[in-house]
C-alpha positions as CSV (number, residue, x, y, z in Angstrom):
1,X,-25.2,-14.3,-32.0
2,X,-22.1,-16.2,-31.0
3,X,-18.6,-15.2,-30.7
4,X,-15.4,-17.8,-30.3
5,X,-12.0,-17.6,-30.1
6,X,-10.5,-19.8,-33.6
7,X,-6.9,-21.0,-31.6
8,X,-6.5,-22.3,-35.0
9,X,-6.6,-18.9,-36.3
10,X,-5.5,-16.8,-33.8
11,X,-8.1,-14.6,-34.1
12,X,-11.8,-14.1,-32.9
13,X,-14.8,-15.3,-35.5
14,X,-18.1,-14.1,-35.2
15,X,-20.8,-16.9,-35.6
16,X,-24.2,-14.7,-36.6
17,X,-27.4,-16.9,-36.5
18,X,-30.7,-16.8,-37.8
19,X,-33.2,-18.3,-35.8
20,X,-35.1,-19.5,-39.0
21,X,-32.0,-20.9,-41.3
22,X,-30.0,-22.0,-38.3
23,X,-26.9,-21.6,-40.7
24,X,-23.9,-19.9,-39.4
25,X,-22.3,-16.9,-41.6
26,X,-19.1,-15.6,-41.0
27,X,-18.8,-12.1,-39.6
28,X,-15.9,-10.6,-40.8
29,X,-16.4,-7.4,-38.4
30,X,-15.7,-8.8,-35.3
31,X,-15.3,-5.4,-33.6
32,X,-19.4,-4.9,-35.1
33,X,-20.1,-7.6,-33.0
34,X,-18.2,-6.8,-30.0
35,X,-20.0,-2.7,-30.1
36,X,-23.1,-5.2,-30.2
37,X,-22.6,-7.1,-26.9
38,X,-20.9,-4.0,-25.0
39,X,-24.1,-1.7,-26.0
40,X,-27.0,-4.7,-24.7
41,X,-24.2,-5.2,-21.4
42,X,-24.9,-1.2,-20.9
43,X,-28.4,-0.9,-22.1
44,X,-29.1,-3.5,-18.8
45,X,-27.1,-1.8,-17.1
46,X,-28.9,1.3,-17.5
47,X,-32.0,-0.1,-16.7
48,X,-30.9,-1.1,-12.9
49,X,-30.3,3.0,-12.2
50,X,-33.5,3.9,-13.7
51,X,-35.1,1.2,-11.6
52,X,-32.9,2.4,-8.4
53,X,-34.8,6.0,-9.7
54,X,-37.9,5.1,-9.2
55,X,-37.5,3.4,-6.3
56,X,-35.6,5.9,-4.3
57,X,-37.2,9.5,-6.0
58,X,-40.7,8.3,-7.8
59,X,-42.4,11.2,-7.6
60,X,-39.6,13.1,-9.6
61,X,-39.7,10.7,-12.5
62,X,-36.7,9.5,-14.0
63,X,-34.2,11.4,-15.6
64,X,-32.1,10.7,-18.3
65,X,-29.6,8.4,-17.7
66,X,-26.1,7.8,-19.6
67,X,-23.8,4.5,-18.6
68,X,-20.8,4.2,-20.0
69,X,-17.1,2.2,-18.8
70,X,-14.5,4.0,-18.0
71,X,-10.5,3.4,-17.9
72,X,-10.2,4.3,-14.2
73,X,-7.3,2.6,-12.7
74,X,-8.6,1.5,-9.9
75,X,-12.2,0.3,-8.3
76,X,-13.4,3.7,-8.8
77,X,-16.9,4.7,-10.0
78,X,-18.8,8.0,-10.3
79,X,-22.3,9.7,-10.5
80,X,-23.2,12.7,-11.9
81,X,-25.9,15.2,-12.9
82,X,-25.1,18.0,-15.6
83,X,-28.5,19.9,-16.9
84,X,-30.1,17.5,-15.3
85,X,-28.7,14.6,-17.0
86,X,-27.3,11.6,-15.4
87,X,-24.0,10.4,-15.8
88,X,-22.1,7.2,-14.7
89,X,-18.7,6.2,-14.9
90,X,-18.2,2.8,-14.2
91,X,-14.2,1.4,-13.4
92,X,-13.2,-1.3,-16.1
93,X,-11.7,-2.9,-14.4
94,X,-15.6,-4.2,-13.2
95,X,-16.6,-5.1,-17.1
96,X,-17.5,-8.9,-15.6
97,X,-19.1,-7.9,-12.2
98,X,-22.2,-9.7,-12.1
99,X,-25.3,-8.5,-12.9
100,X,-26.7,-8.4,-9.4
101,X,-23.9,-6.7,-8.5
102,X,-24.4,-4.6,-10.9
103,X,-27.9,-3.7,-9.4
104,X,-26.8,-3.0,-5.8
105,X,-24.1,-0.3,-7.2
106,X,-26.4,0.9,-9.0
107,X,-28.6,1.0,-5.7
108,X,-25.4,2.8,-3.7
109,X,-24.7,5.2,-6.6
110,X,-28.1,6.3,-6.8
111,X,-28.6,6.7,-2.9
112,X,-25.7,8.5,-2.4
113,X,-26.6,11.0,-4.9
114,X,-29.7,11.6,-3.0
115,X,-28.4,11.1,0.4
116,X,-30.9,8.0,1.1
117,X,-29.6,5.1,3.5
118,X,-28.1,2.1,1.8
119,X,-29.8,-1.2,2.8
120,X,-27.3,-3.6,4.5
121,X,-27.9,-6.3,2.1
122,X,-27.1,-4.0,-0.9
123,X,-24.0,-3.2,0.5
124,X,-23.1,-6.8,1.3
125,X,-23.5,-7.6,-2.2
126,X,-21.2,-5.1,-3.9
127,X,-18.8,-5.6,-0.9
128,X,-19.2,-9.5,-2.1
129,X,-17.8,-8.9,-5.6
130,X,-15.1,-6.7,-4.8
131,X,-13.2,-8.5,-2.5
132,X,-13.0,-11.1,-4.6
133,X,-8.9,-11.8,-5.0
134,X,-8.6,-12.1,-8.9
135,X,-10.3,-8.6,-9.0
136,X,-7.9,-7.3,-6.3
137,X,-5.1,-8.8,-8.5
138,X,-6.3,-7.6,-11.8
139,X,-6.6,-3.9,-10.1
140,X,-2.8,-4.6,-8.9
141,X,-1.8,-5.2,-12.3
142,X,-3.4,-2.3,-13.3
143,X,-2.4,-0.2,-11.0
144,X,1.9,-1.2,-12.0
145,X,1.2,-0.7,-16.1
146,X,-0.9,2.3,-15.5
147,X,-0.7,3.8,-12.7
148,X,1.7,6.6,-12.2
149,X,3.7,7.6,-9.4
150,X,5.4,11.4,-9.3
151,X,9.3,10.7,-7.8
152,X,11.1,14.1,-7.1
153,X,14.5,13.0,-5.1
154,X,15.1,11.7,-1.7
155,X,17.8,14.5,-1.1
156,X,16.0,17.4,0.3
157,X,17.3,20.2,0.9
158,X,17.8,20.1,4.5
159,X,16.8,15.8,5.2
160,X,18.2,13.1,3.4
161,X,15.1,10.5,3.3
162,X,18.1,7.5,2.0
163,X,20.1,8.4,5.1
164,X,17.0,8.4,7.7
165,X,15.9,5.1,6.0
166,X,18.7,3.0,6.5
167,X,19.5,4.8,9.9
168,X,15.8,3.7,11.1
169,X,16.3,0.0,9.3
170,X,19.1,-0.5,10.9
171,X,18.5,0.6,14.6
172,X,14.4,-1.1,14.7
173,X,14.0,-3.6,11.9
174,X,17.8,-5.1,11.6
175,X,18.3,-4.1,8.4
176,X,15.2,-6.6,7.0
177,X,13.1,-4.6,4.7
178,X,13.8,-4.2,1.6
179,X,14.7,-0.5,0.5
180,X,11.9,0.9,-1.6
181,X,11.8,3.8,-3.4
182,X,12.1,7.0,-0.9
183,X,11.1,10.4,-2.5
184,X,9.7,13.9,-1.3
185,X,6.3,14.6,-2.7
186,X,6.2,17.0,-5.5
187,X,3.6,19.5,-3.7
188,X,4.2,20.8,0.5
189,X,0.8,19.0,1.7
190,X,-0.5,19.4,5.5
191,X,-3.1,16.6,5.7
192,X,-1.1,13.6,4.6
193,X,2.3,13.9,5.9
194,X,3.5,10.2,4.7
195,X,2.4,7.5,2.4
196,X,3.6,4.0,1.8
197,X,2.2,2.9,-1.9
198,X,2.9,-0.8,-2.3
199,X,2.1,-1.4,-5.7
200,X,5.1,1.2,-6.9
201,X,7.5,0.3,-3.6
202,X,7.2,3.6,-2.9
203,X,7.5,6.0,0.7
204,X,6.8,9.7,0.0
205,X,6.9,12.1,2.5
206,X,5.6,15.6,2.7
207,X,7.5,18.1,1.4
208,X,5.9,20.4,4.1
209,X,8.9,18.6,6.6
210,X,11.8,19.4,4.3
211,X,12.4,22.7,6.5
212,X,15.3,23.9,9.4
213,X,12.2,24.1,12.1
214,X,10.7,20.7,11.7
215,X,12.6,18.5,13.9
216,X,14.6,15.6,12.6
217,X,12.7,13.2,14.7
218,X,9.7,13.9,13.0
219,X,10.8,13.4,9.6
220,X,12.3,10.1,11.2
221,X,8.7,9.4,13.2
222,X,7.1,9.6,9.9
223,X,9.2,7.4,7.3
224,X,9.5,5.2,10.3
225,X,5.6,4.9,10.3
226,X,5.5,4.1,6.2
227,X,8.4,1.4,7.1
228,X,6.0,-0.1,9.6
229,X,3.3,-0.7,6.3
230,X,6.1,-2.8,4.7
231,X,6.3,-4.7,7.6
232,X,3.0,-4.8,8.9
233,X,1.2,-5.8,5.5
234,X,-2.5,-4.6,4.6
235,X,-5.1,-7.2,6.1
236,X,-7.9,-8.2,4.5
237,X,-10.6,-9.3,7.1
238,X,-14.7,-9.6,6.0
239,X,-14.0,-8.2,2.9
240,X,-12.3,-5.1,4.3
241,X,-8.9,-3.7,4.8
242,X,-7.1,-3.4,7.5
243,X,-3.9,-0.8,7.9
244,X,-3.4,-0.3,11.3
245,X,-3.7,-3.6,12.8
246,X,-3.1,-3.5,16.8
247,X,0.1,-5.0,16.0
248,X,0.9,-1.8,14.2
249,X,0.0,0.5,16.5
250,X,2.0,-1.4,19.6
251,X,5.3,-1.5,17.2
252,X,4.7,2.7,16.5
253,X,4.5,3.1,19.9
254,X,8.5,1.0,19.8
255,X,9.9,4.4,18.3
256,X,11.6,6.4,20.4
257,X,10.7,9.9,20.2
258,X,6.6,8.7,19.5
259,X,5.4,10.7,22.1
260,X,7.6,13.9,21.3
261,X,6.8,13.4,17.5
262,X,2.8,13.4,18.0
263,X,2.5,16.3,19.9
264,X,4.7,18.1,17.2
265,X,2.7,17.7,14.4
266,X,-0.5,17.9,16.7
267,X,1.0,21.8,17.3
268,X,2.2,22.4,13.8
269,X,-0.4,21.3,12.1
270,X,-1.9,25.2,11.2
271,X,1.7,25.9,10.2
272,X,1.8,23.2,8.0
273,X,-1.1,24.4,6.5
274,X,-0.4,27.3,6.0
275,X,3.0,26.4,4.8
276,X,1.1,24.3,2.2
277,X,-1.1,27.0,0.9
278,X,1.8,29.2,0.4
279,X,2.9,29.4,-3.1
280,X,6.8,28.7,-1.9
């Protein structure tokens, strides 16, 4: 079976062959075909983690195994066992990874389900694939059409996010990044206190700070760490990425109340927690 694109037509013909005729018939149920391709594409797919199986856990036998691709919005992919079924969610996004990389996630999906060691090579493999630019771009795009990002407000109710930004732009960066969007997470967290999301130009910070006893320069230490991703960019190195670059991490040090804001949240950080947890 073959499928083109008519540009004449605008729209996809299906070209279904028999080997013995060698005449071409129209398919007029192009979405047939397409089911067709998708189901052979899983069927091998499903044949690398039954393969990854018996290699890892032969003595169990293998068990049985569903495949299927999922709309995740990112490079995400999961493995899991449900009365002692198999299933795998694999990102979209990945529809055209090749098939050997194909087989070495399969490999790492299956290991880490039974806590075995990944061989290096596998890794390398995967590791190849993803960090592949066009893939990074297409999860970019992905990421702004689907993705969705909660904004509350940058007025708190005792910190003004706007107010620190500017104040901070103005006093370390002369007033050169651009202003993204600034807003206080919907939820009081204790774990992640700021986060700079690129995609959606977006700073959030912990609603956990919004309170009379945290300090301003804390608030201020953390938005001006989420400036410094703007300005510091993510770097992409071996196939890796890179947030905190030495660069980064000798500008931090540039703010003036570093050492005072550490030890802070190094003291607060049950409070925060607790703060967190509370239903307030």
């Amino acid at each position: 079976m073959l499928c083109e694109f008519d540009a004449h037509q605008s729209k996809a013909v299906c070209y279904c062959f028999k080997l013995i005729a060698f005449s071409p018939v129209v398919c007029q149920d192009f979405k047939l075909c397409e089911t067709f391709f998708m189901s052979e594409h899983l069927q091998q797919i499903k044949t690398f983690y039954e393969e990854a199986f018996q290699n890892l856990d032969g003595k169990r036998g293998i068990p049985e195994i569903e495949v299927k691709f999922y709309p995740y919005i990112g490079i995400n992919h999961t493995i899991r066992v449900r009365n002692g079924k198999v299933f795998v969610r694999l990102a979209e996004v990945c529809l055209d990874m090749p098939l050997n990389a194909q087989k070495a996630l399969a490999c790492i999906l299956v290991s880490k389900l039974l806590n075995k060691k990944i061989p290096q090579k596998t890794s390398e493999t995967y590791r190849d694939f993803i960090k592949n630019q066009k893939l990074r771009e297409k999860v970019r795009e992905n990421k702004r059409a689907k993705g969705r990002k909660i904004i509350t407000t940058a007025k708190g109710e005792v910190y003004d996010l706007d107010e620190i930004f500017n104040h901070l732009n103005y006093l370390y960066f002369e007033n050169k990044i651009a202003k993204p969007t600034l807003t206080w997470s919907a939820r009081k967290t204790y774990r992640i206190l700021g986060h700079h999301d690129s995609t959606h130009e977006t700073i959030a910070v912990s609603r956990s700070l919004d309170d009379k006893k945290t300090p301003k320069y804390v608030v201020e230490f953390v938005v001006f760490h989420e400036m410094l991703h703007i300005f510091h960019p993510t770097q992409p190195r071996n196939g890796r990425h890179y947030n905190h670059t030495p660069q980064f991490r000798r500008d931090e040090k540039q703010f003036a109340h570093f050492d005072k804001a550490e030890n802070w949240i190094g003291r607060n950080v049950k409070n925060l927690k607790r703060k967190a947890k509370s239903k307030k």
